[in-house]
N, C-alpha and C positions, 0 to 999 in steps of 0.2 A: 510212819509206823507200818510194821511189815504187816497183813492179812491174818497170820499165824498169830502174829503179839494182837491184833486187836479184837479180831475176832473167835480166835482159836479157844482164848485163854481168858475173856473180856467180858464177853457176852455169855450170859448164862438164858438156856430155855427158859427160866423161869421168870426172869425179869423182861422176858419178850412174851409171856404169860401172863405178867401183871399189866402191859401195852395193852394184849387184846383187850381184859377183862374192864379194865379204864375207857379206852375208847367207845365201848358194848355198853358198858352200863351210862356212862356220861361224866362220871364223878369218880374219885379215888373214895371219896367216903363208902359211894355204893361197892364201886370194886372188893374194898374190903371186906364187908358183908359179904357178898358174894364169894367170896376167897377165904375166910373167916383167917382175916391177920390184920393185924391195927396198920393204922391210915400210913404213920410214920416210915413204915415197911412198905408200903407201896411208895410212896413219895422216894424216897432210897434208892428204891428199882429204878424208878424214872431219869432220876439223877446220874445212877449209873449211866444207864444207857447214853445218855446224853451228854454225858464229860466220857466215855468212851468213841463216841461219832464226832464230838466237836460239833455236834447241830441242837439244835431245839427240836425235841418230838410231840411234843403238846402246846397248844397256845391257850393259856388259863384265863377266865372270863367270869365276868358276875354270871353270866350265861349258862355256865358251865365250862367243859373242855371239852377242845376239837381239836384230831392231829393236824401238825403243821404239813407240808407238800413230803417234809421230810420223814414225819411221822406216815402218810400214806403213803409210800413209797416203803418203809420198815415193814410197816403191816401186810402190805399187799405179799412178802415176802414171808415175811411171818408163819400167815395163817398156810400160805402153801409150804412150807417147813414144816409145821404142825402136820399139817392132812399128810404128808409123802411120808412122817415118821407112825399115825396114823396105820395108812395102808402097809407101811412095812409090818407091824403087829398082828396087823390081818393073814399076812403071807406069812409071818410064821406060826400063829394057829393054823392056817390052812393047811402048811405043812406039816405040822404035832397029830390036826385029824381032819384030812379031807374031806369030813362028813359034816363039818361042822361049820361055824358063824354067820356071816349074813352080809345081804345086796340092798343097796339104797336104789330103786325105777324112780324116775322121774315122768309122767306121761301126760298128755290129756285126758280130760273125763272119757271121749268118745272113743279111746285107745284103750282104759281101762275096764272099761264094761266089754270091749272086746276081745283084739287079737292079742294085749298084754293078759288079761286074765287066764286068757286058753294057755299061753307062755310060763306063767305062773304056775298054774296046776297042773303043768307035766313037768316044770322043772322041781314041785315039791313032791313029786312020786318017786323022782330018780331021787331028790336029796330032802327026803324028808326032816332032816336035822339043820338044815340052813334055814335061818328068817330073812321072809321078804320083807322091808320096809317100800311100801307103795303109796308114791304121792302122786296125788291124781287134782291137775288144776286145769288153769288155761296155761297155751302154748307157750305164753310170755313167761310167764311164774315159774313153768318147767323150766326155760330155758335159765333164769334166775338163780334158779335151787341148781342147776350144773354149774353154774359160772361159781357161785358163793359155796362150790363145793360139798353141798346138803345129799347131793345124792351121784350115785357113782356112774350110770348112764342115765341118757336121757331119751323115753324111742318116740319121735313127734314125727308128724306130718310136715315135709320141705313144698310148704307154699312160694319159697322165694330159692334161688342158687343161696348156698352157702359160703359167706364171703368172709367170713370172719376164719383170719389164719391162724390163731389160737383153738379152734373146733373141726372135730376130725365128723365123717360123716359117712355110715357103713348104710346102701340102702338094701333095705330087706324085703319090697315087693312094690307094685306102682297099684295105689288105691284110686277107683274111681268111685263116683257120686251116684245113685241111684235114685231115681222116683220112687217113691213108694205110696202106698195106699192102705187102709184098715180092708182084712180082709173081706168083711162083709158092703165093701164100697163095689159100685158095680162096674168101676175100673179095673176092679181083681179079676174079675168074672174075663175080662177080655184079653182074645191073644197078641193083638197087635193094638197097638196105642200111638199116636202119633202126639206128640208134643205141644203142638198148635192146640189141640183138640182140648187142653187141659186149663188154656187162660185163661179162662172165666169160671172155672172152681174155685174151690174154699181152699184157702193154702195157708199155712204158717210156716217162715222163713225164718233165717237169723238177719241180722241188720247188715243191708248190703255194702256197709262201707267195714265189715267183719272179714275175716279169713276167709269163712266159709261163707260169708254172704257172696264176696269177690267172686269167687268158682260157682255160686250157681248165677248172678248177673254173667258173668263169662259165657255160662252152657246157651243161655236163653238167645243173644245177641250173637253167638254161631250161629245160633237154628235161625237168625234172622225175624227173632222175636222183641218184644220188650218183657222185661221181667213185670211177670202178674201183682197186681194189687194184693197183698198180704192182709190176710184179716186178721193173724197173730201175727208178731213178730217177735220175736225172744232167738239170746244166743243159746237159752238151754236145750242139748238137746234132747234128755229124757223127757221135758216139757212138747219137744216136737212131737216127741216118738210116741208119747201118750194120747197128744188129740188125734194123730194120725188111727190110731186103735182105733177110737172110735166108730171111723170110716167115713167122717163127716171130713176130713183136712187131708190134705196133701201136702206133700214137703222131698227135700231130697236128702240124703243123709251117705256119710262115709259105707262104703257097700260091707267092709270091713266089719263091721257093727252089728251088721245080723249077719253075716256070715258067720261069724266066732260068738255069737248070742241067739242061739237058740229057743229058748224063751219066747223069742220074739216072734212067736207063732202067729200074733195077732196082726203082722204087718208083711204084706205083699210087697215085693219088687215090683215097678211095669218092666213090660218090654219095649222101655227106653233106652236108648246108647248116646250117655253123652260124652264124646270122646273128650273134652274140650277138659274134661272134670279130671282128668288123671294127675294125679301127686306124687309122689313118691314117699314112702313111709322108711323111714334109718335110724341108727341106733347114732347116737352124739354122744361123745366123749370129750375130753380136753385134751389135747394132744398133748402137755407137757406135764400129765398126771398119771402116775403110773394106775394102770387097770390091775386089780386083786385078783388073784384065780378064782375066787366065788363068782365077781363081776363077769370074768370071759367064762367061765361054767353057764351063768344066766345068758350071754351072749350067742354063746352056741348053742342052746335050747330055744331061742328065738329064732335061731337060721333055721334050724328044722323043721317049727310051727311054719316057718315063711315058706320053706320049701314046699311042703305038706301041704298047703294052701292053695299054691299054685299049680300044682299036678291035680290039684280038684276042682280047680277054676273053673 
């Protein structure tokens, strides 16, 4: 059967709409509820499909239902059909009124309390009419919500090279780790600091076998140190940032962070340099998904914030 006869004319969106909604919910019972159309009407769909492919798409179970290798392999196709017909809609609202719809960020917590926030509110002054949707997790979760399509960049910290040839990778400025101190700690008060000098203070770290734990064990065993006994340990880091205030903790944190969070009046930099801490900070995309003009509108108002950064560095 020619590609035209089978799938041209065979396959309707909608019965590849009753696949996802089945596979999501678990059941055709629930699918229907969720679709509001009797069971018999999705069962149908299925069917088609499946005397249309000549495979089996679902393997049915007291369990429930799980797609077959054949079925994941539909799907996987599917929902990027869906998303690509999706962003085409976007592009032609964008075109109807360039002033108007909306960008899915993907970021970290410590990306969005900073450099993405600053990114935000200057690209909501130029485009007051466009909604940001801002999801703000751990690194993994972002990277999750780009893969499963949830959000339409992704701007994270590249702890590791980027090896995955499905993910494209724009870097936007190289972040390093800084010491920091409550300003009323009598660390503040001083203009040179030596590194050594700080291993038997009160520190709270994140867990060294963490992202961010990794980069500051890294910093300390350049310096030729061992990493200090932790009297807190948490990956939170507004949890860091908050004992740090007090002036009683030490910790290091993305420089990024109070840079682009002002606010954070209550917490000194030292004048440490740990070269060892450098990252690189880029905007992640999916290479085989097209980018909406709202997406590269937000995209080029983060080149700018990056720009503007770094001529103040």
């Amino acid at each position: 059967m020619q590609w035209a006869d089978r799938i041209g004319r065979r396959i309707k969106l909608r019965d590849l709409h009753v696949l996802i909604a089945v596979v999501q919910s678990g059941s055709m019972t629930k699918a229907a509820e969720g679709l509001a159309i009797s069971v018999p009407v999705i069962s149908k769909a299925i069917s088609d499909l499946e005397h249309t492919l000549g495979v089996r798409v679902l393997d049915r179970s007291a369990q429930g239902i799980e797609p077959t290798p054949y079925g994941h392999a539909l799907l996987d196709s599917s929902l990027a059909a869906f998303d690509e017909l999706r962003q085409g809609v976007k592009h032609i609202e964008f075109l109807a009124d360039p002033h108007a719809g909306e960008v899915r960020i993907g970021c970290p917590v410590t990306m969005a309390t900073g450099f993405v926030s600053v990114v935000i509110e200057r690209f909501s002054r130029k485009y007051p009419h466009i909604v940001v949707h801002l999801l703000a997790a751990e690194s993994a979760a972002t990277y999750r919500a780009l893969e499963e399509r949830k959000v339409d960049l992704a701007i994270v910290g590249m702890f590791r090279p980027l090896n995955d040839k499905h993910l494209s990778a724009e870097i936007l400025f190289q972040e390093p780790f800084v010491v920091t101190a409550g300003r009323q700690s009598r660390w503040a008060k001083r203009r040179s600091v030596k590194l050594a000098e700080l291993i038997d203070e009160c520190w709270t770290l994140p867990p060294s076998d963490s992202l961010f734990g990794s980069v500051v064990v890294e910093a300390f065993r350049a310096s030729g140190l061992e990493v200090p006994r932790a009297t807190v340990v948490t990956s939170s880091v507004p949890a860091r940032s908050r004992l740090v205030a007090t002036g009683r903790f030490l910790t290091a944190l993305p420089r990024s962070m109070l840079r682009f969070h002002p606010q954070n009046g209550t917490i000194k930099i030292l004048p440490i340099d740990l070269p060892t801490t450098r990252r690189p900070i880029g905007i992640i995309t999916l290479k085989k998904r097209s980018v909406s003009p709202v997406a590269q509108l937000f995209i080029a108002c983060a080149r700018e914030v990056a720009k503007r950064s770094i001529r103040h560095a």
